[in-house]
C-alpha positions as CSV (number, residue, x, y, z in Angstrom):
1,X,150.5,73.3,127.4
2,X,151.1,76.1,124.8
3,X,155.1,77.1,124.7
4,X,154.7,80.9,125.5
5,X,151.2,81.3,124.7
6,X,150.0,84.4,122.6
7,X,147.2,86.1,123.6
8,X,145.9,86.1,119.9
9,X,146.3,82.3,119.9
10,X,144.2,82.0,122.9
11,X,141.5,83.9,121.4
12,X,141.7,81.8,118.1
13,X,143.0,84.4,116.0
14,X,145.8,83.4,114.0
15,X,147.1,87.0,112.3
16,X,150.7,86.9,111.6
17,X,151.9,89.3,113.9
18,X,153.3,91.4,110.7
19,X,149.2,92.0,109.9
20,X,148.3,93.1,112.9
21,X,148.7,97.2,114.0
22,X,149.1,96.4,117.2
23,X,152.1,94.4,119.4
24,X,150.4,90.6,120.5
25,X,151.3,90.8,124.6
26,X,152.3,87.7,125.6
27,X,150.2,85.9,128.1
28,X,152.8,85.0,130.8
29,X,155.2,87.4,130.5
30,X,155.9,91.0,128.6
31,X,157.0,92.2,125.5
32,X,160.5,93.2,125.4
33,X,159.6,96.5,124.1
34,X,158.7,100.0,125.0
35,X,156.5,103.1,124.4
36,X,158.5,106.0,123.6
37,X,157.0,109.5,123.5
38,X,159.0,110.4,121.1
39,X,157.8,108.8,118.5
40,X,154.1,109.8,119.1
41,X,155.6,113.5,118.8
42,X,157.1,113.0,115.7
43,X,154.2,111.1,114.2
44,X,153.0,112.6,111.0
45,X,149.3,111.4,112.6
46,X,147.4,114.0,114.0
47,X,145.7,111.4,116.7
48,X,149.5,111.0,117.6
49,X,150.6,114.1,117.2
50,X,147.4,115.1,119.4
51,X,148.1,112.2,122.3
52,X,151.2,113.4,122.5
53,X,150.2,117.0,123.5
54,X,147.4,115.4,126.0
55,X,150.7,113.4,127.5
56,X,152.8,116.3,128.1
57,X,150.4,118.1,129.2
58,X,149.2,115.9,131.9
59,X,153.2,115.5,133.3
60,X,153.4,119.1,133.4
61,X,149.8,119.5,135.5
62,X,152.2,118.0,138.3
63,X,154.0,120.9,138.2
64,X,150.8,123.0,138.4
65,X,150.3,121.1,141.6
66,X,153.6,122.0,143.4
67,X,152.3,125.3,142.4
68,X,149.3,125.1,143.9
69,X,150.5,124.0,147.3
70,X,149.2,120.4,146.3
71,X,152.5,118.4,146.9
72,X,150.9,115.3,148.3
73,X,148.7,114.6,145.4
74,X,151.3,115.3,142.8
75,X,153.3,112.8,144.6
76,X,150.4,109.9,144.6
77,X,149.7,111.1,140.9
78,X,153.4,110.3,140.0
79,X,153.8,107.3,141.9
80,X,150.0,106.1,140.7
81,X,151.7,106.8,136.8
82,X,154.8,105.1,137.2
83,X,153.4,101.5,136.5
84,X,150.8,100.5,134.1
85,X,150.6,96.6,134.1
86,X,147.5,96.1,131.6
87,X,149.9,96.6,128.7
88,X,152.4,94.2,129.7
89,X,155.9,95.5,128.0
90,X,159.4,95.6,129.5
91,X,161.2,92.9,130.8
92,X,158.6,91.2,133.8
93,X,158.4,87.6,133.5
94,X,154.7,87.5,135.2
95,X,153.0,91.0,133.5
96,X,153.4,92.2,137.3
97,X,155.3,95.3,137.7
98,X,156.4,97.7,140.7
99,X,155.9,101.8,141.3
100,X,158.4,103.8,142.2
101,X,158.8,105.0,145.4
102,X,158.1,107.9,147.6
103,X,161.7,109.7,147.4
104,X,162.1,109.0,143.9
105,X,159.0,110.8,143.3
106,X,160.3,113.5,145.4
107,X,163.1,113.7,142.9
108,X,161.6,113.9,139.8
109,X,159.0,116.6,140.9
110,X,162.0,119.0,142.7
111,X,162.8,119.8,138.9
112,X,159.7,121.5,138.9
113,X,161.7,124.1,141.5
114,X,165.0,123.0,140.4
115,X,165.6,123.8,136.4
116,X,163.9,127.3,135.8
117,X,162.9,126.1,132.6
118,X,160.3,123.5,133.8
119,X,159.2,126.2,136.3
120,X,158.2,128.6,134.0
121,X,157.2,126.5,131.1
122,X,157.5,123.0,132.1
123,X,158.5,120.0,129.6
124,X,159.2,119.5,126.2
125,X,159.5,116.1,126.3
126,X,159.4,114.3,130.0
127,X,161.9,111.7,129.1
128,X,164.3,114.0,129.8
129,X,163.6,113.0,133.3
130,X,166.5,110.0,132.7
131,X,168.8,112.1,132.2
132,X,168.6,114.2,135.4
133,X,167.4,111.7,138.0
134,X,168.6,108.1,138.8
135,X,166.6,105.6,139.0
136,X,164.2,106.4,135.8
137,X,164.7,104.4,132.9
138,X,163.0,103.5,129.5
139,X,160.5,100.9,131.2
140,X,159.5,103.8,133.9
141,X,159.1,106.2,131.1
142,X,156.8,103.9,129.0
143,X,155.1,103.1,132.1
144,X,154.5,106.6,132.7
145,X,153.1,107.2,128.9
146,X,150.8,104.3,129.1
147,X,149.3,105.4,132.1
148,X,148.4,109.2,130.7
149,X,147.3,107.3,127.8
150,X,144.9,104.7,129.2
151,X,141.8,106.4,128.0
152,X,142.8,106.1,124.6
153,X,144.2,102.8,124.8
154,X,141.2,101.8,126.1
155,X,139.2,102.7,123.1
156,X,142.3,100.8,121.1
157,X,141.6,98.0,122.4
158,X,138.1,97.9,121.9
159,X,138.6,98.9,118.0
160,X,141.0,96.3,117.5
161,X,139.2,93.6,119.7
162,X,135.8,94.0,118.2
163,X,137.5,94.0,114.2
164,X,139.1,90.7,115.4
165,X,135.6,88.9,116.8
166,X,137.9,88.3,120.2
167,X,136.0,87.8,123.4
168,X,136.0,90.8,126.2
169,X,134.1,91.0,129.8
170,X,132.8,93.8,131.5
171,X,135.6,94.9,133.6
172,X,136.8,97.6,136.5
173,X,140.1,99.6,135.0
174,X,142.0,100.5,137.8
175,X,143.9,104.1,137.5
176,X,142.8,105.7,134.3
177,X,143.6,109.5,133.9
178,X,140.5,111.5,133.2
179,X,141.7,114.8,131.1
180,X,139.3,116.9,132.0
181,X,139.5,116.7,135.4
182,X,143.5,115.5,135.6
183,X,143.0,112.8,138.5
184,X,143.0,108.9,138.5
185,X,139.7,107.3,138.2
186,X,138.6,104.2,137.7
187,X,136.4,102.7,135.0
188,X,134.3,100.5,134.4
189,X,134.3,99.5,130.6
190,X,134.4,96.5,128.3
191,X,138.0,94.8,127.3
192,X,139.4,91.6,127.0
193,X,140.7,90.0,130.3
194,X,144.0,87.6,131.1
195,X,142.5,84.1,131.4
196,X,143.8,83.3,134.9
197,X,143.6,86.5,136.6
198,X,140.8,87.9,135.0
199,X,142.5,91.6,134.5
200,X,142.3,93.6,132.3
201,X,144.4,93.7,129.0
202,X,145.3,96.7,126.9
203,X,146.7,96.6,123.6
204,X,149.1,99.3,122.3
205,X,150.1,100.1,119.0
206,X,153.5,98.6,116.9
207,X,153.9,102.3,115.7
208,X,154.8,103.7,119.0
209,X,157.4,100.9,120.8
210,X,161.6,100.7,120.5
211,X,163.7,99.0,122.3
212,X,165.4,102.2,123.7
213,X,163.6,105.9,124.3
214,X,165.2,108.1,121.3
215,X,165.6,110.1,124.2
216,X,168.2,108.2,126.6
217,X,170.7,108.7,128.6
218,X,173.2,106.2,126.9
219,X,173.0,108.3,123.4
220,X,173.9,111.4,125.6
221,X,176.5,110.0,127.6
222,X,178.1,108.6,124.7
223,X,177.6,111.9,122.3
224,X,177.2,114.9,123.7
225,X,178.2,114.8,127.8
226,X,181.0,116.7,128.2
227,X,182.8,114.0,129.9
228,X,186.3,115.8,130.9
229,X,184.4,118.9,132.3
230,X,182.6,116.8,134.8
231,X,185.8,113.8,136.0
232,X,189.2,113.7,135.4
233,X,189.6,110.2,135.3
234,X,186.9,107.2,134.3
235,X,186.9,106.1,137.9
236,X,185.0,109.4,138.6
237,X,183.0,109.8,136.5
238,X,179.9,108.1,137.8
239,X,176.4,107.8,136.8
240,X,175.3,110.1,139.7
241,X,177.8,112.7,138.9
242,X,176.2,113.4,134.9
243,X,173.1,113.4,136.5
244,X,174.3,116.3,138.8
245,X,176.1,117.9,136.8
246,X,172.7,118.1,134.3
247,X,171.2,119.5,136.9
248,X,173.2,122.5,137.1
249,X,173.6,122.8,133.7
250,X,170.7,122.1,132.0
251,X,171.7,123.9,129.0
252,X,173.1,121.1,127.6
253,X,169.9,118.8,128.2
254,X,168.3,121.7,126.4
255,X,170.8,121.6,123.2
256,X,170.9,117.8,123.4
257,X,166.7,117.8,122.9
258,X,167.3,120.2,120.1
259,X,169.7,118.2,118.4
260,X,167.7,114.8,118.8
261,X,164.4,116.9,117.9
262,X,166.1,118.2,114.5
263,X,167.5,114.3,113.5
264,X,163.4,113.0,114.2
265,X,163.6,111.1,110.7
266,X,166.0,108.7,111.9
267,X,163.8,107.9,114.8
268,X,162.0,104.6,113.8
269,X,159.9,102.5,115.6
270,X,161.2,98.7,116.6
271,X,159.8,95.7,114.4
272,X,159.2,92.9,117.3
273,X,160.9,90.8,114.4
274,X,163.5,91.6,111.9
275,X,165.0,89.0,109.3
276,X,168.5,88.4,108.8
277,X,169.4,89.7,105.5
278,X,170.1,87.5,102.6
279,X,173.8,87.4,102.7
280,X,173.9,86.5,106.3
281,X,171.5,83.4,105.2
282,X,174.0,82.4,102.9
283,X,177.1,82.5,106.0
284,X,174.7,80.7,108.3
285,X,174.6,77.8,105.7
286,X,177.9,77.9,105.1
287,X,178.9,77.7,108.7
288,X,176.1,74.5,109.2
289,X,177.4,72.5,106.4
290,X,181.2,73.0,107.7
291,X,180.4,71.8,110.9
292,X,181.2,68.2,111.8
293,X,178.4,65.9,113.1
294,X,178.2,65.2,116.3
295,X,179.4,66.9,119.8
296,X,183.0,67.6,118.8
297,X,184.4,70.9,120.1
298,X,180.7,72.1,120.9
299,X,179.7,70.9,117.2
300,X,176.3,70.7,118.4
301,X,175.7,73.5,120.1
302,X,176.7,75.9,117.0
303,X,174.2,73.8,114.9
304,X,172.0,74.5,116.8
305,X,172.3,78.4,117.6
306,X,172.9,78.9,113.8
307,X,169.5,76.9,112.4
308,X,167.5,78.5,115.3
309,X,168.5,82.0,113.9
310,X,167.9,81.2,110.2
311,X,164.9,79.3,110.9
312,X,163.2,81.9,112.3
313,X,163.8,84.1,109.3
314,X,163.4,81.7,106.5
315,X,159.4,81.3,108.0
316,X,158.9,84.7,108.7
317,X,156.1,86.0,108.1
318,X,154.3,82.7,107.7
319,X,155.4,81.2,111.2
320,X,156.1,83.5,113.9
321,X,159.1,82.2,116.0
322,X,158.2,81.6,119.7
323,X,161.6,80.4,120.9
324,X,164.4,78.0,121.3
325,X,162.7,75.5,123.9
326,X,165.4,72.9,126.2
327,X,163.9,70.0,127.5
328,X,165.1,66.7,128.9
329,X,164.0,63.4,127.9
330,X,165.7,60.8,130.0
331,X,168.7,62.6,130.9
332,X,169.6,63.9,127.4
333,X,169.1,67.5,126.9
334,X,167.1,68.4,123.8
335,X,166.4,72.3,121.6
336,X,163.4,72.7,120.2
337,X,162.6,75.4,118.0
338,X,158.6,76.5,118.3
339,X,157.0,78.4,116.1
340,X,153.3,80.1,115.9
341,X,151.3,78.5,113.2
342,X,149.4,81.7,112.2
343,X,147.6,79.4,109.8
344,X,147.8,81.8,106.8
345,X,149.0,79.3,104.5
346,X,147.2,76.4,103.2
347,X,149.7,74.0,104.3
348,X,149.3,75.3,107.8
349,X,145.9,74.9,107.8
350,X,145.9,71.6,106.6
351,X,148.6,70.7,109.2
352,X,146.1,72.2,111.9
353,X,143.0,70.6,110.6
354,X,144.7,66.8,110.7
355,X,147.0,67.1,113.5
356,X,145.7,70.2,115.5
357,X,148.8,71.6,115.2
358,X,148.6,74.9,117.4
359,X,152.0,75.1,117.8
360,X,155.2,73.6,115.2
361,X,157.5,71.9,117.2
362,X,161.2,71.7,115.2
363,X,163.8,69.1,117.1
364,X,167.7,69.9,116.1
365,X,169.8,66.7,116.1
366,X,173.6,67.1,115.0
367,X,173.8,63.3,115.3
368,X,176.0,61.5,112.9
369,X,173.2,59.0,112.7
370,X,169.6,59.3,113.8
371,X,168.3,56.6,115.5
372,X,164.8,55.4,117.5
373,X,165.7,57.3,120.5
374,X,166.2,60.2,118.8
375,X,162.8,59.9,116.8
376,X,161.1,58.7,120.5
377,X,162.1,61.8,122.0
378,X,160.1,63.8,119.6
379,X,157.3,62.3,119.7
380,X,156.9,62.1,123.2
381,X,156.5,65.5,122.4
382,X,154.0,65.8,120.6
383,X,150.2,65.7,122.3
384,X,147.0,67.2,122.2
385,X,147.8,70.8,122.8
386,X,151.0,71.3,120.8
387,X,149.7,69.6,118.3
388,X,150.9,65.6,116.4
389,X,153.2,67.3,113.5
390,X,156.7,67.6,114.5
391,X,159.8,68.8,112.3
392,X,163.2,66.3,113.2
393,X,165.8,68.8,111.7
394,X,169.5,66.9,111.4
395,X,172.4,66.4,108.7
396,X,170.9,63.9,106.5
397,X,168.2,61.6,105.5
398,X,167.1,58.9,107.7
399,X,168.0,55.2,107.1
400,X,165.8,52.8,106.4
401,X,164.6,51.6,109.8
402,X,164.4,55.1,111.3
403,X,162.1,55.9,107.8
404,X,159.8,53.0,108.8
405,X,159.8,54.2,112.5
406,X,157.9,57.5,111.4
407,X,155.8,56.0,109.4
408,X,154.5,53.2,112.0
409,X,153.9,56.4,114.2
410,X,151.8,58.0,111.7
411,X,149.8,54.6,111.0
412,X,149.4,54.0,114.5
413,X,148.9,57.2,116.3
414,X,148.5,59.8,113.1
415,X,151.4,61.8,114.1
416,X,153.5,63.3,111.5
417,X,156.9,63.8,111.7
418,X,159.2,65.5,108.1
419,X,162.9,65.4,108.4
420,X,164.6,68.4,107.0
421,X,168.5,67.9,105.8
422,X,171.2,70.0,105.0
423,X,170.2,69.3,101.2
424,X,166.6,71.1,102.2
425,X,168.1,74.0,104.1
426,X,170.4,74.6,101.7
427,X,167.5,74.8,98.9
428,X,165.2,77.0,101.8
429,X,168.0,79.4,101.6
430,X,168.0,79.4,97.9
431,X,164.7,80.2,97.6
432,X,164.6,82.8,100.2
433,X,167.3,84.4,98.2
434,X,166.2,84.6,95.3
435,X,162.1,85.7,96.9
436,X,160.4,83.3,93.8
437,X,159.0,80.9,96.6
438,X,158.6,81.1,100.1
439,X,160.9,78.5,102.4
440,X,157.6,77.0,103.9
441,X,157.1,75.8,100.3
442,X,160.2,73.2,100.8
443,X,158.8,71.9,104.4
444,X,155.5,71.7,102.7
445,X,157.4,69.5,99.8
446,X,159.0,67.2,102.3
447,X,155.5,66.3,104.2
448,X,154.1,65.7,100.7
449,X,156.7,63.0,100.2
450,X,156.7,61.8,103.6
451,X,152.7,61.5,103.2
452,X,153.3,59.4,100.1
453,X,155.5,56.5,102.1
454,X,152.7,56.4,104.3
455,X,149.9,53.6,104.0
């Protein structure tokens, strides 16, 4: 079984995820990120720029609603907008989210009456809507954006699937907002579906995800809430309080937008991966190679933490990091580090074509000595679906009996496993440093020689 299986992997498509203009949703669980409006409104891209006004527009019809007399359907509208599960970001560990309920509706759509400015002209930007009700956050505002924008993430998908040769079905999309007529429809189109529950899948562009709304209520709080007007002590000044208070005085939401409006440059989107810089490298290897061996005062544990964070930068971009996997083998708890094997290198592709090595499997060993056990574990590991390569990453070389262990495995069952030292992290840093060679060329070094001991 795949460790936190990609839907690109499942598709056979291995794109680093750096290649790809759109963020790969996980299959199990979402992405850790979200849409924010903001950036689509400070896009330099027409389309965006464009989407961005279709967005608005269709939070603001709610207001023509009220208007209208039509309070009950605003409210289903709202409620219908406030999850959007195809696209799988935020924090659900199953893709399965949950809409908001009937009051808080009620809430956010009494602004409409409430603030005189969203009567008369209605919003600017509706993630302003976190800093006046409780209960709305950055997930429920992505949510929100993703369902007004379903029609075009529709098409999205269906660009980006068809360029990529990956598999889609005839499908029923629940909840899509047709413009023209601003209700919920659904829609029956073509897209690619989840494997097990056969739903739909949308993908959604890098361009447009952070990890927190440029416009949030954690900037204003901290910046530009006049604190001392609304509590005299900390102990009053709750969360429910600013949000009344806002709500009185909305000129201050207004000059907050304005100010966050004039600084747009410094709104960037969120890389789903960032390396650690160079100089950081160079104190992670400094802090491994002062560490004793063994389990001494936690020894092991800060090996481990600090090659699982420098690991996943010195591959990056050619591995993708998946994550730090625990597992027990006969009591003893083990930390693997997996990694995507995006296949763009020829020493990736080689390791996939001999050992069908979907996924690279890294074992951390702080061990004074390694002995059988140690190299037992790991391969017990490997199989069919992860793939027979495995990476045993400790302090130094293996001695002679634990050398000719590895190599009976690879005689007997063609499973490969390279050891990686202090010596060879200490050179991946090097060359990361000085950008001449790519780290993966040193892990491609060490299989060569391991290769060559072999009969």
């Amino acid at each position: 079984m795949l460790i936190r299986p990609r839907f690109t992997e499942y598709h056979s498509v291995y794109v680093p995820q750096n290649e790809l203009d759109f963020a790969i949703p996980f299959l199990n669980e979402d992405i850790p990120l979200y849409v924010d409006p903001f950036l689509l409104w400070k896009s330099p891209s027409l389309q965006d720029k464009a989407l961005h006004g279709v967005l608005i527009s269709s939070f603001n019809n709610l207001g023509v609603l009220l208007k209208a007399g039509k309070y009950k359907k605003a409210i289903d509208q709202l409620i219908t907008a406030s999850e959007c599960d195809e696209v799988g970001l935020g924090n659900s560990s199953n893709r399965i989210g949950k809409r908001i309920g009937k009051k808080l509706a009620e809430k956010i759509l009494l602004l409409f009456d409430q603030i005189s400015f969203y009567h008369e002209h209605g919003f600017r930007h509706f993630e302003e809507i976190q800093l006046l009700v409780q209960g709305i956050s950055k997930d429920r505002i992505s949510d929100i954006a993703c369902s007004f924008l379903k029609s075009f993430l529709i098409d999205y998908t269906y660009q980006e699937c068809t360029e990529l040769g990956i598999t889609m079905h005839d499908v029923m999309v629940e909840n899509v907002f047709h413009h023209g007529k601003n209700e919920f429809e659904s829609l029956k189109t073509t897209l690619p579906i989840h494997p097990d529950h056969g739903t739909p899948i949308l993908l959604v562009p890098k361009r447009w995800l952070r990890h927190v709304p440029w416009i949030n209520y954690e900037t204003y709080f901290k910046d530009y809430c006049p604190q001392d007007d609304i509590a005299h002590t900390a102990e009053e000044l709750t969360h429910a309080k600013v949000l009344t208070y806002n709500r009185d005085n909305y000129d201050l939401i207004d000059g907050f937008i304005k100010e966050r409006e004039l600084t747009f440059e410094d709104c960037k989107n969120d890389p789903l991966f960032t390396q650690i810089p160079v100089v950081s490298a160079r104190r992670k290897l400094t802090m491994i190679k002062k560490l004793p061996q063994g389990k001494d005062e936690g020894a092991d544990k800060k090996y481990e933490d600090n090659i699982a964070e420098l690991f996943a930068s010195l591959f990056y971009p050619q591995l993708d990091f998946a994550q730090v996997q625990a597992r027990t083998d006969s009591g003893v708890s083990i930390r693997d580090l997996i990694f995507y094997n995006n296949r763009t290198h020829e020493f990736l592709r080689e390791i996939m074509d001999d050992y069908g090595a979907r996924q690279i499997t890294m074992e951390m060993k702080n061990a004074q000595k390694i002995n059988r056990t140690h190299i037992d574990q790991l391969n017990r590991y490997l199989h069919d679906e992860l793939g027979e390569f495995g990476v045993l990453i400790t302090r130094t070389e293996l001695h002679n009996a634990e050398r000719k262990r590895v190599i009976d495995l690879w005689s007997g069952q063609r499973k490969a496993i390279v050891t990686i030292t202090d010596v060879d992290v200490e050179q991946m840093v090097e060359v990361f440093e000085s950008k001449q060679r790519a780290p993966l060329d040193i892990l491609k070094k060490k299989y060569v020689e391991f290769r060559r001991s072999c009969p």
